[in-house]
N, C-alpha and C positions, 0 to 999 in steps of 0.2 A: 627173795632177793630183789632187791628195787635196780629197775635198771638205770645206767647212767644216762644222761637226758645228751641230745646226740645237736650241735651245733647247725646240722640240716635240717631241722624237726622244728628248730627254734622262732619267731615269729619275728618276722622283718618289717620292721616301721615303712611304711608306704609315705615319703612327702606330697602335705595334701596341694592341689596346685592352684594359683589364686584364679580367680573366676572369671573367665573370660568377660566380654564385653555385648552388652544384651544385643538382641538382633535393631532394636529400635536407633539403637546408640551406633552401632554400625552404619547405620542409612544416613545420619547425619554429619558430617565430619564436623570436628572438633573445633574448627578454625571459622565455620561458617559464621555469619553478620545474624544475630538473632530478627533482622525484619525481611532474611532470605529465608530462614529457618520458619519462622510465620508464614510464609508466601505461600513455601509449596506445599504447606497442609490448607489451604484457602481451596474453595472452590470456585468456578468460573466467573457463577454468580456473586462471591464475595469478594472476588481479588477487582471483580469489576467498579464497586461498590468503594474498596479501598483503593482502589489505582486506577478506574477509568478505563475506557477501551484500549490506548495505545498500552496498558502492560498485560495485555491477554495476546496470547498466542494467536494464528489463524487458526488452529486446530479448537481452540477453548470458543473464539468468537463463534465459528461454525456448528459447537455441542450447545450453545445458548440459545442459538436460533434456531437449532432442532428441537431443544425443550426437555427432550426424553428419547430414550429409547427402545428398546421392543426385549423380548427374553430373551434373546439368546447375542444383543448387541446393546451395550450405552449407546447413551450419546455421545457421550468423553471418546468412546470406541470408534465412532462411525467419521467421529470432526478428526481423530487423526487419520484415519483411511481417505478423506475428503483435502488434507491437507497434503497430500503428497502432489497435488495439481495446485496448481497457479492463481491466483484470484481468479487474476482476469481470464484463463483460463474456463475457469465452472462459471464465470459470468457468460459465458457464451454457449451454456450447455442449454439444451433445450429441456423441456418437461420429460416427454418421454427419458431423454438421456437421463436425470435423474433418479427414474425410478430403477436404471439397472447398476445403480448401489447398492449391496446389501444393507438391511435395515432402513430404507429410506423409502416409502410408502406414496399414494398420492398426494397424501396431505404435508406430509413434511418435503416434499418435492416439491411443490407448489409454493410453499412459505419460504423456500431457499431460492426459488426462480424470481418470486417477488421481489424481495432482500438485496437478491443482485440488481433487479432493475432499478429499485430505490435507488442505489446507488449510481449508476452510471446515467439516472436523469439528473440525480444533484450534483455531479459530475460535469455531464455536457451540455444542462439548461440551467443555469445558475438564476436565482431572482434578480430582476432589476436592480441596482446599486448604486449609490451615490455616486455623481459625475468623477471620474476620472480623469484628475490632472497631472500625475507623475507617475513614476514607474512607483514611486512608493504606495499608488494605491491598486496596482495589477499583481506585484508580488503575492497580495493572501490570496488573488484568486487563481493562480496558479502554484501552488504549492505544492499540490503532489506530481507537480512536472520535478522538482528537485532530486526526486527518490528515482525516475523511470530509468529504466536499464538501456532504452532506444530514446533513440532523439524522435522529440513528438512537433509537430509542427502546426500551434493554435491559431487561432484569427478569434479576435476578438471584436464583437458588433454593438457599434454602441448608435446613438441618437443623435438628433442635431444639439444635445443640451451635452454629449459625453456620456449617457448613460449605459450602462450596458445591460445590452437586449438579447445576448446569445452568445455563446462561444461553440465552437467549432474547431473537431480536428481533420487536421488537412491530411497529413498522412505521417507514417510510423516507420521508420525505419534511417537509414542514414541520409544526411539533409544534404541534394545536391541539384540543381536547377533540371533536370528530367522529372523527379520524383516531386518539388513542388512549381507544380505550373498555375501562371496566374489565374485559368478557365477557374482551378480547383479552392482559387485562394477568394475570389470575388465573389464567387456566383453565387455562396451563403446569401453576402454581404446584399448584391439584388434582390434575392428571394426576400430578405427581411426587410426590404428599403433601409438599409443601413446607411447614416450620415456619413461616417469615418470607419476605419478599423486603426489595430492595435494588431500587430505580428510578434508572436511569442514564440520559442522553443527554446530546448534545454541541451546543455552540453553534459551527457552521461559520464564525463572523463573528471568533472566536479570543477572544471576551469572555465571562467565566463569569458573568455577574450573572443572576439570574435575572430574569426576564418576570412580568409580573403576569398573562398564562396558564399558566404553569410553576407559580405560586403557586397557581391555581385549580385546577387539573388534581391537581396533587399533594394538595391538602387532601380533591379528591372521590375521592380513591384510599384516601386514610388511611380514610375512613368506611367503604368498601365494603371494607375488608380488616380493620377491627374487625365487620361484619356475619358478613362469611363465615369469620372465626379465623384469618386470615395476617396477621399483622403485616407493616407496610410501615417495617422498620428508620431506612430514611433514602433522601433523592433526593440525589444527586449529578451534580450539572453539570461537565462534561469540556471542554475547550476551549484552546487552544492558549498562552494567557494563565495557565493556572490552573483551577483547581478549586475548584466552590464544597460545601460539605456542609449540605444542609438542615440535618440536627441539631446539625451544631456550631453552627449560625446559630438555632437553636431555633424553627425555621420549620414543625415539624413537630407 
């Protein structure tokens, strides 16, 4: 006797389900720009290559000038660990303080101490430069005063021809006639026998107008530089808006 075949026994079609999306495909969204999609498979070395220093990270710049890394850290590894601190910051770290990085040895402590000095001598000793006759020729060489977060307050040293022979910052922080005193604005200016100077700082708020203590501060500057035979050419305000020129404003 055959038995009869029992509807539970019977074999139930499984719908198959269409196939997810590969892990690779997930990491990129769909919408992305294909020369962002290029970007982030680039490496340090090549996106420098394709895009130059200003589109690297500080964390990518800092794995470049490490070069390499050690077993158990990249480099890629050690430039994000190093980037949680401030440029200017680890520009003020000493040798010893470098080496108590993990993965940072004396040799790559020493080439990142160097690195930063490079920089804050082409920073605060600029080369000589063609004479200086408006604000339109002090704005390139202040330029990364546009970006600072504090109000920085430069003096610029130049020759009896205008050239400039030095810059100098006078002090950091918020600009009020205590914090910049003439002893601290001049006395560069002597050391170098400077003919003239140029008075530079930046307004971090990105608005160049000046301040009715900019106005004060600059007029007690003009006197004490007609006292002691340095001319104070002109004050220029730096700021992310624009640039103001005491003397083309006749403020001077």
């Amino acid at each position: 006797m055959t038995p009869r075949s029992s509807r539970r026994d019977a074999a139930v079609p499984v719908p198959r389900q269409a196939p997810g999306p590969r892990p690779a495909d997930a990491a990129a969204p769909a919408d992305a720009p294909p020369e962002e999609a290029i970007a982030r498979t680039l490496r340090p070395r090549e996106k420098l290559c394709a895009r130059g220093t200003a589109g690297l990270s500080d964390a990518e710049l800092l794995a470049l000038v490490l070069g390499s890394g050690t077993a158990l850290r990249s480099a890629a590894r050690v430039g994000r660990l190093l980037a949680r601190h401030r440029p200017r910051e680890l520009a003020a770290w000493s040798s010893a303080r470098w080496l108590r990085v993990p993965g940072i040895g004396p040799a790559r402590g020493a080439a990142l101490a160097a690195a930063f000095e490079l920089g804050r001598r082409a920073a605060e000793r600029p080369e000589a430069c063609p004479a200086i006759r408006g604000p339109e020729d002090v704005r390139p060489l202040v330029r990364d005063l546009e970006r600072a977060r504090k109000e920085h307050f430069v003096v610029l040293l130049l020759n009896a021809r205008h050239e400039l022979q030095g810059r100098e910052t006078v002090s950091i922080g918020s600009l009020n006639a205590s914090i910049v005193h003439p002893r601290e604005v001049f006395q560069p200016a002597i050391l170098h026998s400077a003919a003239s100077i140029v008075l530079v700082h930046n307004h971090p708020s990105g608005d160049p107008e000046p301040s009715e203590e900019d106005l004060s501060i600059t007029k007690r500057l003009v006197q004490v530089g007609d006292l002691v035979g340095i001319g104070v050419l002109d004050h220029i305000i730096v700021a992310a808006r624009g640039t103001v020129s005491f003397r083309s404003r006749q403020l001077l």
